[in-house]
N, C-alpha and C positions, 0 to 999 in steps of 0.2 A: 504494500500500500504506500503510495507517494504522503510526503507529506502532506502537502495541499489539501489533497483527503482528509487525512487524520484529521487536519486542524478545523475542515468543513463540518466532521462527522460530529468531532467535537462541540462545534458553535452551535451547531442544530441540538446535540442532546442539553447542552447547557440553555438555550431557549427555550425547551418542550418541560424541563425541570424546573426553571424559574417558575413559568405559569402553571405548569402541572400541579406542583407540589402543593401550593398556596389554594388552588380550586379545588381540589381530593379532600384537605384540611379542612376548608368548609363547609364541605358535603356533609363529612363523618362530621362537626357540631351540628349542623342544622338538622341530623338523621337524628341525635343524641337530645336535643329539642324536643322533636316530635315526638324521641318515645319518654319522654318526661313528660310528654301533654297529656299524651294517652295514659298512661300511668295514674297522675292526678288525677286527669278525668272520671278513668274508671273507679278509682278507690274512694273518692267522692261520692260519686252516684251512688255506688252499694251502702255506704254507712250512713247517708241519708235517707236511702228507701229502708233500711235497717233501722234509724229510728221512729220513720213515719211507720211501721208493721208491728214492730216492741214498743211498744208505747210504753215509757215508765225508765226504760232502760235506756240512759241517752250514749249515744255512739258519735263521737268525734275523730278524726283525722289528726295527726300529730305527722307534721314535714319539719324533719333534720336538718337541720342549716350544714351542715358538716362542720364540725369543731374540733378542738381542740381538750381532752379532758386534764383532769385535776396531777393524771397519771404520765402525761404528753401523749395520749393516744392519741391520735388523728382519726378520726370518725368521718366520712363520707357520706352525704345528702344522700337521706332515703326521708320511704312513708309510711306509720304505720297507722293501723285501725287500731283502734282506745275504745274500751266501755268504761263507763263512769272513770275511775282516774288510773285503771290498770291498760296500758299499751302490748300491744301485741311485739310481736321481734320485727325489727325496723327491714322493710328492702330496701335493698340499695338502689340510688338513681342512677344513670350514666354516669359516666367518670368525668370531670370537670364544669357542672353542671352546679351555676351560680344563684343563688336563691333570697333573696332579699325581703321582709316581709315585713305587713304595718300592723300584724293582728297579735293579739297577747300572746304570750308565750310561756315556757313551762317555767323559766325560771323568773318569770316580771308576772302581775295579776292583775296590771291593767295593759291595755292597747295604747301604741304609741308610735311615735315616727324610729323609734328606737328597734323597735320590734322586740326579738328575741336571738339569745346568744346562742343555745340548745336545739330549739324548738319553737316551732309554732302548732298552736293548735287550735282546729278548724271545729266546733262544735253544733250540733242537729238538734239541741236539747228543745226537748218537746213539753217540758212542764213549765214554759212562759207562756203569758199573757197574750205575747204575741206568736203564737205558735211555731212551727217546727224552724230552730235556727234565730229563735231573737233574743237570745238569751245576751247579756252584758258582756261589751267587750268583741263581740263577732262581725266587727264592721272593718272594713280596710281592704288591702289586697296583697298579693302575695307574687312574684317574679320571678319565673326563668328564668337565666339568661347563659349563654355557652363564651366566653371570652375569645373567640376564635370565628362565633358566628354572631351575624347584626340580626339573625332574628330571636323571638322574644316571644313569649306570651303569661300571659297574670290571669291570676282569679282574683274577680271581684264582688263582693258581697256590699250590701248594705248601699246607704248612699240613694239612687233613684229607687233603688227597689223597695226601701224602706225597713223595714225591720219582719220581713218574712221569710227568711231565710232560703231565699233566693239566690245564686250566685248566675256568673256569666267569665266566660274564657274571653279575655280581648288578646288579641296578634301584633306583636310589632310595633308601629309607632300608635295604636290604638292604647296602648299598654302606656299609663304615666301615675 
């Protein structure tokens, strides 16, 4: 092989790898997105139709910010299903998968811009006033987000919907 070659075949893979490598990266977040949406989604809808069927028994959601514990363990963003104040064993989210959240949490007992260091938890309770999910403190929203990828999506409770425990998935710049 002449030079000239070498150095042509060269400049081609060095171009197909600049744009390559940076588009593949943000497939796999934006893949690791959508299955964090689904995820929520799903474990969402079941422990709110689980409280709307057990009446008595409230069922909330608990999302792991991934932390850091008291031991230096490094703990990874997952979700688990909670009845009354026992959580089940957390799963884990996708790997790099950022989570920001404005609803109380396990270790604060009221809602704030602060959120939670642990934990947030998403609650269905059915023995308020205003029925399934208006219980105190369940209003705010909560964020994906993948560092790698510009898309995004949040659940959102309260606010227009008012105190019925209501939520909605917004996308992307929908998402503030």
């Amino acid at each position: 092989m002449k030079l000239t070659e070498q150095l042509t075949a060269m400049a081609i893979a060095t171009l197909l790898s600049t744009y390559a490598i940076p588009v593949v990266l943000r497939m796999i977040a934006n893949a690791k997105v959508s299955a964090s949406l689904l995820q929520l989604h799903q474990t969402a809808k079941q422990s709110r139709y689980d409280a709307i069927v057990n009446y008595g028994s409230i069922r909330s959601v608990a999302i792991y910010n991934g932390y850091t514990d008291a031991d230096g363990k490094v703990h990874q963003p997952a979700i688990a299903e909670c009845m009354d104040s026992l959580c089940g064993k957390p799963v884990p989210l996708p790997s790099g998968i950022e989570i920001k959240s404005t609803f109380r949490g396990i270790d604060s007992k009221v809602a704030g811009k602060e959120g939670s260091k642990v934990a947030t938890i998403i609650s269905w309770a059915s023995e308020t006033n205003a029925g399934i999910g208006g219980s105190y403190g369940q209003h705010g929203s909560i964020t994906f987000s993948h560092p790698w990828s510009l898309k995004k999506f949040c659940l959102v409770r309260g606010g227009a919907f008012g105190n019925t425990g209501e939520w909605l998935i917004r996308k992307d710049k929908e998402c503030k």
